[in-house]
Backbone as ProteinMPNN parsed JSONL, in Angstrom:
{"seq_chain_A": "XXXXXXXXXXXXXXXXXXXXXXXXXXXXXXXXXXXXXXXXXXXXXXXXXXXXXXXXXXXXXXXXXXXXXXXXXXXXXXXXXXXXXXXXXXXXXXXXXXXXXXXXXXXXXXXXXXXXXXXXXXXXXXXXXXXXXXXXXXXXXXXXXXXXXXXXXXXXXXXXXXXXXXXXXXXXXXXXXXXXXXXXXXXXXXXXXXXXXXXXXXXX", "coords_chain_A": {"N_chain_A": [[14.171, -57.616, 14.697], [14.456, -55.25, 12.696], [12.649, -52.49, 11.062], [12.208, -50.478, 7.974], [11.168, -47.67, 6.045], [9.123, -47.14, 3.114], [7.556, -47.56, -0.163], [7.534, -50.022, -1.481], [8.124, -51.629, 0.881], [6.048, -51.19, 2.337], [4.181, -52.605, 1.037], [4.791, -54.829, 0.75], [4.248, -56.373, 3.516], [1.446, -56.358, 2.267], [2.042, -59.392, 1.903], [2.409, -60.5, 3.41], [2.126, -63.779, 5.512], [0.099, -64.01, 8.396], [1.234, -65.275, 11.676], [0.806, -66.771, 14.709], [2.111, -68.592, 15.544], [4.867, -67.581, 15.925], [6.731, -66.256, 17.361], [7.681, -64.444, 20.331], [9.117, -62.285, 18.964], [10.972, -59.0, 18.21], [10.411, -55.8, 17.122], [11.787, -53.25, 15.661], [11.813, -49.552, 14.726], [13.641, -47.863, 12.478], [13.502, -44.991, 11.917], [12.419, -42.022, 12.27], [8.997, -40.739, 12.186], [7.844, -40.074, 9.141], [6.359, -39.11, 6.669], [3.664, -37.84, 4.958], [1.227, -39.859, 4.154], [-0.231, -41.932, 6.305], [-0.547, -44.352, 6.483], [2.061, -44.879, 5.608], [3.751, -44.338, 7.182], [6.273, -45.603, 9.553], [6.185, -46.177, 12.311], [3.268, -47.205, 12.143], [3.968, -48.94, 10.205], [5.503, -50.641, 11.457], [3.703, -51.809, 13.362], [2.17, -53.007, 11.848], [3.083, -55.137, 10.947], [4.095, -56.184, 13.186], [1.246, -57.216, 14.394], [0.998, -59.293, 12.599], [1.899, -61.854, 13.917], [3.533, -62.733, 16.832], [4.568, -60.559, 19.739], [6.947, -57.704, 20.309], [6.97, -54.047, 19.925], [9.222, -51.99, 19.049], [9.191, -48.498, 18.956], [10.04, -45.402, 17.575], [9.5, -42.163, 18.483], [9.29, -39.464, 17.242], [9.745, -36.659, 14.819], [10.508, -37.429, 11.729], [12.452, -35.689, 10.429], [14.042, -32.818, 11.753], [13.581, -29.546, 12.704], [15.906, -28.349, 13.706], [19.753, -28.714, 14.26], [20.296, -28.973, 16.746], [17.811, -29.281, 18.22], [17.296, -32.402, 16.823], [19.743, -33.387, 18.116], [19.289, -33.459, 20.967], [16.335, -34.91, 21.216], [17.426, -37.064, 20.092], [18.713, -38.25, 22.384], [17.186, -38.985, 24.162], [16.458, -41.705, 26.292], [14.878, -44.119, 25.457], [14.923, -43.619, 23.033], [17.502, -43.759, 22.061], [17.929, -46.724, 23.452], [16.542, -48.03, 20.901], [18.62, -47.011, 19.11], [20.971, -48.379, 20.05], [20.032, -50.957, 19.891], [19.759, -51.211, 17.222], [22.392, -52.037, 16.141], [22.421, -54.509, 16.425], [20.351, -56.137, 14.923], [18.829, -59.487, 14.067], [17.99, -58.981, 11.9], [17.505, -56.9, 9.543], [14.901, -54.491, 7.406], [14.943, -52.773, 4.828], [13.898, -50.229, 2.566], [15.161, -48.797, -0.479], [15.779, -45.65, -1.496], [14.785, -43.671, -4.167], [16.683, -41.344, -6.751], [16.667, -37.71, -5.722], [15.966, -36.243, -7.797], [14.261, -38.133, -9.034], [10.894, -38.893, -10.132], [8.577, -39.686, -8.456], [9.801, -39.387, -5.96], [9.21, -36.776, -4.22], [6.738, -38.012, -2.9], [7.38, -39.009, -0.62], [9.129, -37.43, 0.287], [7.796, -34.582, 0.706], [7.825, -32.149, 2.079], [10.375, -31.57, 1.225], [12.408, -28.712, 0.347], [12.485, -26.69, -3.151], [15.461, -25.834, -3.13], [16.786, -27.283, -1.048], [16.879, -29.931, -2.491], [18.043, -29.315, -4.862], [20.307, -28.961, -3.306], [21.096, -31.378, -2.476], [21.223, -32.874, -4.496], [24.016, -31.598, -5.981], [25.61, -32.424, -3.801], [25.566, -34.715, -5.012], [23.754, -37.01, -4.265], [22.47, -40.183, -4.574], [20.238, -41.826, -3.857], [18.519, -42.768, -1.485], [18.241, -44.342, 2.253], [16.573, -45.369, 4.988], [16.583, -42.329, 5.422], [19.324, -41.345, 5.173], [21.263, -39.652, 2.864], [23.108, -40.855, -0.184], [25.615, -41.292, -2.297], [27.055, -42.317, -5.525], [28.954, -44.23, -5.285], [28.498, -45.028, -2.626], [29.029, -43.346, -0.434], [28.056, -41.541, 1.97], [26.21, -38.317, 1.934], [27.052, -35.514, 2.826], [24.949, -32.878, 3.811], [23.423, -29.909, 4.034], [20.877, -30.854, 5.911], [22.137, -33.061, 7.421], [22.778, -33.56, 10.039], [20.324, -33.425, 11.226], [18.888, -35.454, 10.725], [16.884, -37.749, 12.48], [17.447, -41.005, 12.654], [18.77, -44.035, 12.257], [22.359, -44.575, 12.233], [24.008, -45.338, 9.01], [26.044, -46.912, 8.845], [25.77, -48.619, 10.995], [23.995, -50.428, 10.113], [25.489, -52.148, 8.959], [26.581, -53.545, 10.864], [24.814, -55.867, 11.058], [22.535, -59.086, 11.008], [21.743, -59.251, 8.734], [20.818, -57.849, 6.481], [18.189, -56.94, 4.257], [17.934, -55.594, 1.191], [15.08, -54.278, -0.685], [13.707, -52.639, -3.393], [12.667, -51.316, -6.533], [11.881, -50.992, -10.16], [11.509, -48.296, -12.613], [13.898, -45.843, -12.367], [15.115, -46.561, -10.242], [17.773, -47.695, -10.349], [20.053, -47.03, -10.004], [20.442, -45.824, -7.468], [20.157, -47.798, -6.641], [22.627, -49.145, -7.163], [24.339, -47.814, -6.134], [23.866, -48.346, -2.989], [24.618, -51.121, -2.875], [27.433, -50.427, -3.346], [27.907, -49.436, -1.361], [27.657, -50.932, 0.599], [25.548, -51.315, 2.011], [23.219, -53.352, 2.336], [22.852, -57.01, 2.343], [21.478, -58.78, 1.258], [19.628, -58.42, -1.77], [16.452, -57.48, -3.152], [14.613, -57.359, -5.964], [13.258, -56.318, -9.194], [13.561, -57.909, -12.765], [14.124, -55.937, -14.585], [15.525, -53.531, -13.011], [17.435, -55.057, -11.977], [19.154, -55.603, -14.514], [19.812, -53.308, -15.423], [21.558, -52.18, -12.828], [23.577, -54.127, -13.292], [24.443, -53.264, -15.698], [25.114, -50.394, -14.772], [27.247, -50.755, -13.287]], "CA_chain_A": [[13.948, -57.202, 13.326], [14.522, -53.757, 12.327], [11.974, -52.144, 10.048], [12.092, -48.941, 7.749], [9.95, -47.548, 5.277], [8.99, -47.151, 1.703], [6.401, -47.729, -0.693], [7.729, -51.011, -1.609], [7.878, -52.332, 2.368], [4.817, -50.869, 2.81], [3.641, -53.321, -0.057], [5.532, -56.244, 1.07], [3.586, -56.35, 4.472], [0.341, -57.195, 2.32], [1.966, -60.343, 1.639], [2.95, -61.23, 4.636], [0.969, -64.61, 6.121], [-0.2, -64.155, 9.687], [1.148, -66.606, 11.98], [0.869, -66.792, 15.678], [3.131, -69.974, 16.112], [5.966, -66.672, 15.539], [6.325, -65.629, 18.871], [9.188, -63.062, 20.775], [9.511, -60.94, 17.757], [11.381, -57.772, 18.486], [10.728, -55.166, 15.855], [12.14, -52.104, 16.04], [11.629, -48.955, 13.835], [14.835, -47.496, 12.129], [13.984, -43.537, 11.678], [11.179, -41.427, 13.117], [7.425, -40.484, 11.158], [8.954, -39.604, 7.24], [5.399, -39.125, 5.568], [2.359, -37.307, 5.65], [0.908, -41.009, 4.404], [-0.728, -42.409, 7.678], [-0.117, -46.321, 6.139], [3.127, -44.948, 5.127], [4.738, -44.02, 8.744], [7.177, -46.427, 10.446], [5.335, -46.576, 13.53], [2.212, -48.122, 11.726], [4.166, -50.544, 9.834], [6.289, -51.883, 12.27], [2.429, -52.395, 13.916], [1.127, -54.16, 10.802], [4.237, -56.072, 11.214], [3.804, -57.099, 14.561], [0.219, -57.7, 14.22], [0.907, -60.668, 11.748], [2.984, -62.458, 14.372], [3.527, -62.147, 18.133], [6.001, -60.044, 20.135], [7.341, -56.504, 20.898], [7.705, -53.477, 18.971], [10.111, -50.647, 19.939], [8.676, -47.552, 18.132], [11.031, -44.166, 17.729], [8.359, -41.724, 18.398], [10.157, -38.38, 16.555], [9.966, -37.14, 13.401], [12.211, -37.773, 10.85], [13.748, -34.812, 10.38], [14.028, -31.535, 12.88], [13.597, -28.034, 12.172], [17.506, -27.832, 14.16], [20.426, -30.039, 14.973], [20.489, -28.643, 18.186], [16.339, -29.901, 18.521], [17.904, -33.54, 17.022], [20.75, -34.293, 19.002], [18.534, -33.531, 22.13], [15.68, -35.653, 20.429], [18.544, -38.283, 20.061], [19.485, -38.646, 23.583], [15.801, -39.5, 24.842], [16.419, -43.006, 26.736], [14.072, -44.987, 24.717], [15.542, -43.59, 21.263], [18.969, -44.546, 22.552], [17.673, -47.98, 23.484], [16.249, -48.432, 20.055], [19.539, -46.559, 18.443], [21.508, -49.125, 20.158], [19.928, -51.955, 19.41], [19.649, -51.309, 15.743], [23.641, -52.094, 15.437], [22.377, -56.015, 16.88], [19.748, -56.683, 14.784], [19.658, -60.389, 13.423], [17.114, -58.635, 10.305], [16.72, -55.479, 8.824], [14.25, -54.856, 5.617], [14.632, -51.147, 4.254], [13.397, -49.867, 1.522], [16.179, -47.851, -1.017], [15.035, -44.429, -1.924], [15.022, -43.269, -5.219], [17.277, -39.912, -6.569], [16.228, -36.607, -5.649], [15.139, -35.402, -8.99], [12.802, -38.484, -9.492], [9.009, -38.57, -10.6], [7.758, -40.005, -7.116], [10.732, -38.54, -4.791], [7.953, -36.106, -3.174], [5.583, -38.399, -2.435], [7.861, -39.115, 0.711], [9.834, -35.934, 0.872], [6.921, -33.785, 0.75], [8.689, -31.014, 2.745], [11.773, -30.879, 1.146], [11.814, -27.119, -0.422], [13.869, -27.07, -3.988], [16.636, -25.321, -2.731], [17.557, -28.532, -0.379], [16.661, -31.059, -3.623], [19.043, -28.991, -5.357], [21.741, -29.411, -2.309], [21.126, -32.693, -2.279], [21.576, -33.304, -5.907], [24.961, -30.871, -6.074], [26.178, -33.177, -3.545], [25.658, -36.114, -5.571], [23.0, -38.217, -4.113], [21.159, -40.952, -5.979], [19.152, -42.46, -3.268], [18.693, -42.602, 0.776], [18.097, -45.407, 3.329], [16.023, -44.713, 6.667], [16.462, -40.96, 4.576], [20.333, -41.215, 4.999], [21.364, -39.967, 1.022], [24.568, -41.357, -0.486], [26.325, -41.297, -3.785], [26.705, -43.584, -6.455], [30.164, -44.9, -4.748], [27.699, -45.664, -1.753], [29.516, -42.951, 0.225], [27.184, -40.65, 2.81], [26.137, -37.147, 1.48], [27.067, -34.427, 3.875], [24.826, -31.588, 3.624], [22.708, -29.322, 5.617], [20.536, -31.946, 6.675], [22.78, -34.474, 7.416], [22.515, -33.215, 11.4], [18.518, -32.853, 11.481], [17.559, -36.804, 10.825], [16.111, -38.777, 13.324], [17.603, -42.138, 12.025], [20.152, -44.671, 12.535], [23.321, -44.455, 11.269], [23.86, -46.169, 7.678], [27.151, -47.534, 9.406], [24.952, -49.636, 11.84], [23.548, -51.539, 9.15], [26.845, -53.217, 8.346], [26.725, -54.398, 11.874], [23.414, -56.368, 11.701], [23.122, -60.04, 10.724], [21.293, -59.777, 7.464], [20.137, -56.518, 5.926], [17.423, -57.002, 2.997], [17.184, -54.077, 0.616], [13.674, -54.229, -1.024], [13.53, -51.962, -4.143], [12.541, -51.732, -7.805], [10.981, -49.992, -10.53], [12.131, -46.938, -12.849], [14.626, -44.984, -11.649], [15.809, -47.182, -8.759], [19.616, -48.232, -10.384], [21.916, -45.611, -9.365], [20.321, -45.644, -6.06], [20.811, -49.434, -5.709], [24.148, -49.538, -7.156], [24.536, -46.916, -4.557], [23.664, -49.565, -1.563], [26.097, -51.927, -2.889], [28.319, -50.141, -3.56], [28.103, -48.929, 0.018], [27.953, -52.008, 1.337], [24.874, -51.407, 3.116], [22.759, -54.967, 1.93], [23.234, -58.487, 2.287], [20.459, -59.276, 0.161], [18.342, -57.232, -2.551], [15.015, -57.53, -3.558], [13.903, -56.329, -6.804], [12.961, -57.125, -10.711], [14.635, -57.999, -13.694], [14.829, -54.76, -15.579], [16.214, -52.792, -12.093], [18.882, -56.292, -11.618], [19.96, -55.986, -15.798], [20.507, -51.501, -15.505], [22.432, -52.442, -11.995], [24.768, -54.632, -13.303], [25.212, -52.353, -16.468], [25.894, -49.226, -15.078], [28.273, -51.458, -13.001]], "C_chain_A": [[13.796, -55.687, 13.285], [13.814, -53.605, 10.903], [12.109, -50.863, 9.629], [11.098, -48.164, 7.007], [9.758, -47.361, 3.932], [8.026, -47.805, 1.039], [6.576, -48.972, -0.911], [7.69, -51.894, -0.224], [6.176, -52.307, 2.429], [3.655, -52.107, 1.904], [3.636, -54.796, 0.315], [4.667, -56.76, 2.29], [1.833, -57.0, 3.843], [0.337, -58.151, 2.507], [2.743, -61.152, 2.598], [1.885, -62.5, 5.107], [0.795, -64.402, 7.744], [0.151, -66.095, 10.074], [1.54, -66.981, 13.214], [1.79, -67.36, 16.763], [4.301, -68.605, 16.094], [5.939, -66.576, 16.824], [8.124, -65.252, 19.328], [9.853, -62.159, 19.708], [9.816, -59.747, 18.468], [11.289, -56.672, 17.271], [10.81, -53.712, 16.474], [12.144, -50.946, 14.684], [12.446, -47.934, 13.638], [15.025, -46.112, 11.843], [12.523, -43.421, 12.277], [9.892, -41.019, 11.175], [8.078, -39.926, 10.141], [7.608, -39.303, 6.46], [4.508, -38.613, 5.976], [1.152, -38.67, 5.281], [0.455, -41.578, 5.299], [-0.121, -44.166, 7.201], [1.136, -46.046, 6.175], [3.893, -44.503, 6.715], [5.155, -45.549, 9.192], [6.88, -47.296, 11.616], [4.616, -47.913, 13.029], [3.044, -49.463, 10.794], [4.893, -51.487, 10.65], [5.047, -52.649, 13.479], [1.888, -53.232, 13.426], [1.991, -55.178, 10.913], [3.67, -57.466, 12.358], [2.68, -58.116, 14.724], [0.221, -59.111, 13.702], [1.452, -62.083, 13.082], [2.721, -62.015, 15.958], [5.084, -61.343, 18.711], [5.945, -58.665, 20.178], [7.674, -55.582, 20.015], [8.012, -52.079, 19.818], [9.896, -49.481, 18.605], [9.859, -45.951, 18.764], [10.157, -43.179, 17.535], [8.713, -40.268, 18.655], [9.548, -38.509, 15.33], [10.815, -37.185, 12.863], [13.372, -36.959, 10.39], [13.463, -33.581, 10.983], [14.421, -30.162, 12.122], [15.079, -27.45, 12.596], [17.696, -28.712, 14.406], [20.509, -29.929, 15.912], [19.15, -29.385, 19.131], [16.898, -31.669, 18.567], [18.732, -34.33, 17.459], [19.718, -33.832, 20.312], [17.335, -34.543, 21.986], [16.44, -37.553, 20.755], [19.262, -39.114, 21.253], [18.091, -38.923, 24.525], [16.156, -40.822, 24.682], [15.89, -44.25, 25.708], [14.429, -44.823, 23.014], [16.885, -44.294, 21.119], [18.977, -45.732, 22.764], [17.973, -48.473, 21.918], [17.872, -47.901, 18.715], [20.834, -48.194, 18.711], [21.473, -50.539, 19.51], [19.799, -52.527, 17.821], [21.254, -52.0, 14.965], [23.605, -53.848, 16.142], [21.72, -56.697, 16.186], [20.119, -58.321, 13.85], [19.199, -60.323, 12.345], [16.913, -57.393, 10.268], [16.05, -55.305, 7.615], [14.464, -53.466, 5.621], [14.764, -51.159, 2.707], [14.504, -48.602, 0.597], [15.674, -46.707, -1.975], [15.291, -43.95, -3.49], [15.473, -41.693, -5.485], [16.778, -38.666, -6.08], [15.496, -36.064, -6.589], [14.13, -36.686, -9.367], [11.502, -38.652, -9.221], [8.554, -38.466, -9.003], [8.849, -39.409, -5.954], [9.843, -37.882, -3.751], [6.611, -36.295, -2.432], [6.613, -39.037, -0.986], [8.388, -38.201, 1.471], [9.168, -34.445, 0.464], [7.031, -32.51, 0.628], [9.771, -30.691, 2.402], [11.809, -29.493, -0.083], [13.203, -27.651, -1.667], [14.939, -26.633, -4.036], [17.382, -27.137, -2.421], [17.712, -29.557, -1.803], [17.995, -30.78, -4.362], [20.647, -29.439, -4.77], [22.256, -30.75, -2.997], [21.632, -33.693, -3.521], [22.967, -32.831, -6.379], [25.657, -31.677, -4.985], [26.537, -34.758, -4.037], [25.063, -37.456, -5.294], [22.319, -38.483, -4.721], [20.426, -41.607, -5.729], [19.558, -42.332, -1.808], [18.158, -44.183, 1.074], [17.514, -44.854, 4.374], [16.499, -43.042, 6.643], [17.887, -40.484, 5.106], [20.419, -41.003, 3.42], [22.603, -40.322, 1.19], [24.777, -41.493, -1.898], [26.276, -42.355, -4.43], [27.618, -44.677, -5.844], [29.602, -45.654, -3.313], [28.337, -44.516, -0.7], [28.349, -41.56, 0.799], [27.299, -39.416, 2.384], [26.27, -36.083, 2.794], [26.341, -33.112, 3.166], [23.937, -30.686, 4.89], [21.071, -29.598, 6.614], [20.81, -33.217, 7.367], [22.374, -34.754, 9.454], [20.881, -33.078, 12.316], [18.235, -34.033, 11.677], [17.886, -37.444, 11.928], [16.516, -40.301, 12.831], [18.985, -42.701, 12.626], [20.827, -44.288, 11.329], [23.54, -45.738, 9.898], [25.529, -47.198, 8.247], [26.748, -48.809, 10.551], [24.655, -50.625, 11.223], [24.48, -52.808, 8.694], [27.436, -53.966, 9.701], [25.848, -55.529, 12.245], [24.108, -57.932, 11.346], [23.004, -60.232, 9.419], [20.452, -58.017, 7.174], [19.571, -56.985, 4.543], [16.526, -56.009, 2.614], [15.683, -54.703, -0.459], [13.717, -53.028, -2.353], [13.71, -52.032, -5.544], [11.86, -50.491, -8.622], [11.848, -49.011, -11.28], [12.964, -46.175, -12.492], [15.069, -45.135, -10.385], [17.462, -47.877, -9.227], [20.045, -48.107, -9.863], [21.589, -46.147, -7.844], [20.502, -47.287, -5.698], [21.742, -49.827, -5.859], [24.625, -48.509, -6.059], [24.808, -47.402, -3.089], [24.461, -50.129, -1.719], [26.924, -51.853, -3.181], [29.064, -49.674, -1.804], [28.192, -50.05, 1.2], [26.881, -51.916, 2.972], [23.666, -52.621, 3.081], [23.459, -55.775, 1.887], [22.416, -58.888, 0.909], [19.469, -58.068, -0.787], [17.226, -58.007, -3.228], [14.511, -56.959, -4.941], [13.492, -57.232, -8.198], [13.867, -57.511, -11.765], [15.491, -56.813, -14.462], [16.095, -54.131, -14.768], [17.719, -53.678, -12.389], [19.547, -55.749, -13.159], [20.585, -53.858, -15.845], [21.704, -51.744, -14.468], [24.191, -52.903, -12.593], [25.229, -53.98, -15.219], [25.703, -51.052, -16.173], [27.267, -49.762, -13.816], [29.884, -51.693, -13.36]], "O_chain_A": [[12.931, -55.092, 13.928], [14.115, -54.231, 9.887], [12.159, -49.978, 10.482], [10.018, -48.073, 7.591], [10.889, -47.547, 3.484], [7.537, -48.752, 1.655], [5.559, -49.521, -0.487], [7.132, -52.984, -0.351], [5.365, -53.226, 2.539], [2.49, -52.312, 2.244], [2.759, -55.654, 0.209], [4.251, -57.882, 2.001], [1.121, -57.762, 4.497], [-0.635, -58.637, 3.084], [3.461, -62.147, 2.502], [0.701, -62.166, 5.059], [1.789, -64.849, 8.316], [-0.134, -67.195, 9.6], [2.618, -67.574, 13.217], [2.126, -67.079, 17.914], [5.098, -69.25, 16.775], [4.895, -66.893, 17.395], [9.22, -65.6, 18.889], [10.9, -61.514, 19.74], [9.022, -59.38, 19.334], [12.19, -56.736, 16.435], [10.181, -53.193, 17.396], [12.474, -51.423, 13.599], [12.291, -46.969, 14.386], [16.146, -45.688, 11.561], [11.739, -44.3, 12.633], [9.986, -41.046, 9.948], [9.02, -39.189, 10.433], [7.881, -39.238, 5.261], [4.233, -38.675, 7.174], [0.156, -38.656, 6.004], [1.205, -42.539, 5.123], [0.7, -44.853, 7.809], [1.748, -46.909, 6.804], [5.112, -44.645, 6.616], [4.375, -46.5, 9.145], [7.123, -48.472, 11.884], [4.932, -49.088, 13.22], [2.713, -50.649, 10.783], [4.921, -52.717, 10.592], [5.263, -53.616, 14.208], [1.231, -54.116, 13.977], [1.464, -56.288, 10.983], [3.246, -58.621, 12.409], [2.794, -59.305, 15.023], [-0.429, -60.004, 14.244], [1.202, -63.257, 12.809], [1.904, -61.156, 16.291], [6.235, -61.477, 18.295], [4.796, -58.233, 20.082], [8.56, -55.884, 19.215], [7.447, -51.432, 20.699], [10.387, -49.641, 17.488], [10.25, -45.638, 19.889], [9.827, -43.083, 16.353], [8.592, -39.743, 19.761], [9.052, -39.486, 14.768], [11.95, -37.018, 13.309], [14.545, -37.2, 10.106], [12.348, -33.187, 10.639], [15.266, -29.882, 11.273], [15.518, -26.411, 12.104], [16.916, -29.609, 14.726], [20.922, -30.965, 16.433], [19.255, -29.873, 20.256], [16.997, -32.296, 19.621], [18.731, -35.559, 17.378], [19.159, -34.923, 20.203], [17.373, -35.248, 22.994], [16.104, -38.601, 21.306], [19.996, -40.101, 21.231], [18.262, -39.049, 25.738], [16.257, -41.345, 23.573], [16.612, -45.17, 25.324], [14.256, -45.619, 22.092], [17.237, -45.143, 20.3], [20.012, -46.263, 22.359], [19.0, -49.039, 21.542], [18.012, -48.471, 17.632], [21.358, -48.846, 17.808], [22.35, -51.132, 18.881], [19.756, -53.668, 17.36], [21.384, -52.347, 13.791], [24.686, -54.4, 16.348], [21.943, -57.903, 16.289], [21.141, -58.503, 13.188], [19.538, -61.166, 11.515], [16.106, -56.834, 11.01], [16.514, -55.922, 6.657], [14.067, -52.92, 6.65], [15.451, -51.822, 1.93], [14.57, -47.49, 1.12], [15.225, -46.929, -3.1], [16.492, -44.002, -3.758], [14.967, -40.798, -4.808], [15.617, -39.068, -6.157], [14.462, -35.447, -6.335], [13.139, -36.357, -10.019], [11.046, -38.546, -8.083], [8.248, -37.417, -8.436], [8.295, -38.937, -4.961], [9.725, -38.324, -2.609], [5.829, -35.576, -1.81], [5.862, -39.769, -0.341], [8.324, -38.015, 2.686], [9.777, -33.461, 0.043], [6.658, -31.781, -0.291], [10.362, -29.748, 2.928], [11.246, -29.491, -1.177], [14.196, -28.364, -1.527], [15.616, -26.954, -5.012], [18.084, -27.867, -3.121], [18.865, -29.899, -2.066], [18.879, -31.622, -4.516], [21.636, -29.933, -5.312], [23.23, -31.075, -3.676], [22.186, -34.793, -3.517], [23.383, -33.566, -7.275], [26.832, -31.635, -5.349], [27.353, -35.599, -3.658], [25.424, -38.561, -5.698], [21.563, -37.791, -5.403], [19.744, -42.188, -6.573], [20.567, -41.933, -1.226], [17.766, -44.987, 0.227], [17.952, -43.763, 4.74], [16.76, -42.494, 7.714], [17.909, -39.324, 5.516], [19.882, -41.807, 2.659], [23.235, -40.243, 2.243], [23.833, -41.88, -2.587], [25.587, -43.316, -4.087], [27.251, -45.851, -5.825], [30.135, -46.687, -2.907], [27.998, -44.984, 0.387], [27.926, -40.73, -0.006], [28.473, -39.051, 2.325], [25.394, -36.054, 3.658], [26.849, -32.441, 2.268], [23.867, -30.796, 6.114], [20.467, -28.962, 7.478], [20.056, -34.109, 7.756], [21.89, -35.753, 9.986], [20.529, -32.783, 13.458], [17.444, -34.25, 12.595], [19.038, -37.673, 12.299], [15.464, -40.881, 12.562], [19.907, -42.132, 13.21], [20.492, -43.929, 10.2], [23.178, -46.907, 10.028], [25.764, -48.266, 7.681], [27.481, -49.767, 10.797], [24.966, -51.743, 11.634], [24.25, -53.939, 8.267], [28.404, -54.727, 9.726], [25.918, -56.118, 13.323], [25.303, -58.225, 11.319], [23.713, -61.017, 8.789], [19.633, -57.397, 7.852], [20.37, -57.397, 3.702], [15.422, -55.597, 2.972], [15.724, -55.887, -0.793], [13.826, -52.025, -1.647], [14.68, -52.652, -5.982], [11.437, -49.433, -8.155], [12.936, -48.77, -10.756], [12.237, -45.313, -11.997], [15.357, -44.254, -9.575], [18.161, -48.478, -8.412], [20.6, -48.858, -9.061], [22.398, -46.791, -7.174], [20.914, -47.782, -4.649], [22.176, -50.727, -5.141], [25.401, -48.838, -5.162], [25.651, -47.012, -2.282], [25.38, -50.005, -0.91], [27.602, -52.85, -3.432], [30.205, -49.636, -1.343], [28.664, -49.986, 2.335], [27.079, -52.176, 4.159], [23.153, -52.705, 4.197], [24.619, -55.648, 1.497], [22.844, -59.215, -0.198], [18.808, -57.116, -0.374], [17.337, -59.109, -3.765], [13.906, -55.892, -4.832], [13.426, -58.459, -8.269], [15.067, -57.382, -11.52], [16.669, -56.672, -14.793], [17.236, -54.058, -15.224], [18.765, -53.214, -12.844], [20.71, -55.393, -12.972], [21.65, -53.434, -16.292], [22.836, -51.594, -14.93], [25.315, -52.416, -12.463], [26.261, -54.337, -15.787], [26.501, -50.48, -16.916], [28.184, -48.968, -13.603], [30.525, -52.568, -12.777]]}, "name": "protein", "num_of_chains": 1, "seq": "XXXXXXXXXXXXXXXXXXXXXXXXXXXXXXXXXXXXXXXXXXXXXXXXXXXXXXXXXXXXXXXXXXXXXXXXXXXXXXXXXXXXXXXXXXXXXXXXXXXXXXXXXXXXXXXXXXXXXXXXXXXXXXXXXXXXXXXXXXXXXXXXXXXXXXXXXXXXXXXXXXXXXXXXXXXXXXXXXXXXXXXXXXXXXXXXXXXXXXXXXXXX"}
């Protein structure tokens, strides 16, 4: 099981039931520390995870995005990231959480650090939400900009190798960014409410 992060995962985990009979769980954690949040890091949830359940968790113990690409591809080639890089294109579950645009309300309560120059980039390239803090367009197609080389994360191309990817996201200003996912063809399954499901399939 591959885990990622977001306020909505992070949520989902209350309602998880503990249940011991689970046993050989593999969970693995899909981008490096993304939050100044302590609940909200990757690490810790793929712990609260585990916790419920028995079994193994493979932690990517980076942060999420590098001051150089020259720092992250070296970063990237540490044994144990490479393990967990690998195995992310096997999993038979992934849950991630689908980020909401750049310019909205809550955006900075994950991307803390991003100065408004980059927001701007990021928005002039045309992203309307991220994954494991991959952004991508409305067409679902990967934003190249001058972070694209810095993150700490699997590739959004991995995901379409797993067995079951379940996006998780809802709320205000989560459409674009989820017609975004399926448009990209990076979910099997989505997660969300009615209002998000009835904007989806109108701006559709």
């Amino acid at each position: 099981v591959g885990i990622a992060w977001g306020r909505t995962l992070r949520a989902m985990l209350g309602y998880l039931s503990p249940n011991p009979a689970v046993s050989g769980l593999e969970i693995y954690t899909l981008l490096g520390g993304a939050s100044s949040e302590a609940d909200f890091q990757p690490n810790l949830m793929a712990q609260t995870f585990i916790s419920l359940y028995s079994g193994t968790s493979y932690i990517i113990n980076a942060p999420y995005i590098c001051h150089s690409e020259l720092l992250c591809s070296e970063i990237r080639k540490e044994p144990s990231i490479v393990h967990i890089m690998e195995a992310s294109k096997h999993l038979d579950l992934a849950l991630v959480g689908i980020g909401e645009s750049p310019d909205a309300l809550h955006f900075r309560h994950g991307y803390y650090h991003f100065s408004d120059a980059l927001i701007d980039e990021l928005l002039g390239a045309g992203a309307v939400g991220d994954i494991c803090g991959n952004f991508y367009d409305a067409h679902g197609s990967v934003c190249q900009t001058s972070i694209s080389g810095k993150i700490v994360s699997i590739d959004l191309n991995s995901l379409k190798t797993c067995k079951k990817v379940i996006g998780v996201a809802g709320g205000p200003g989560k459409a674009l960014a989820v017609l975004g996912a399926l448009n990209g063809g990076y979910v099997d399954v989505l997660v969300t409410d009615a209002n998000t499901a009835e904007q989806v399939l109108s701006l559709s």
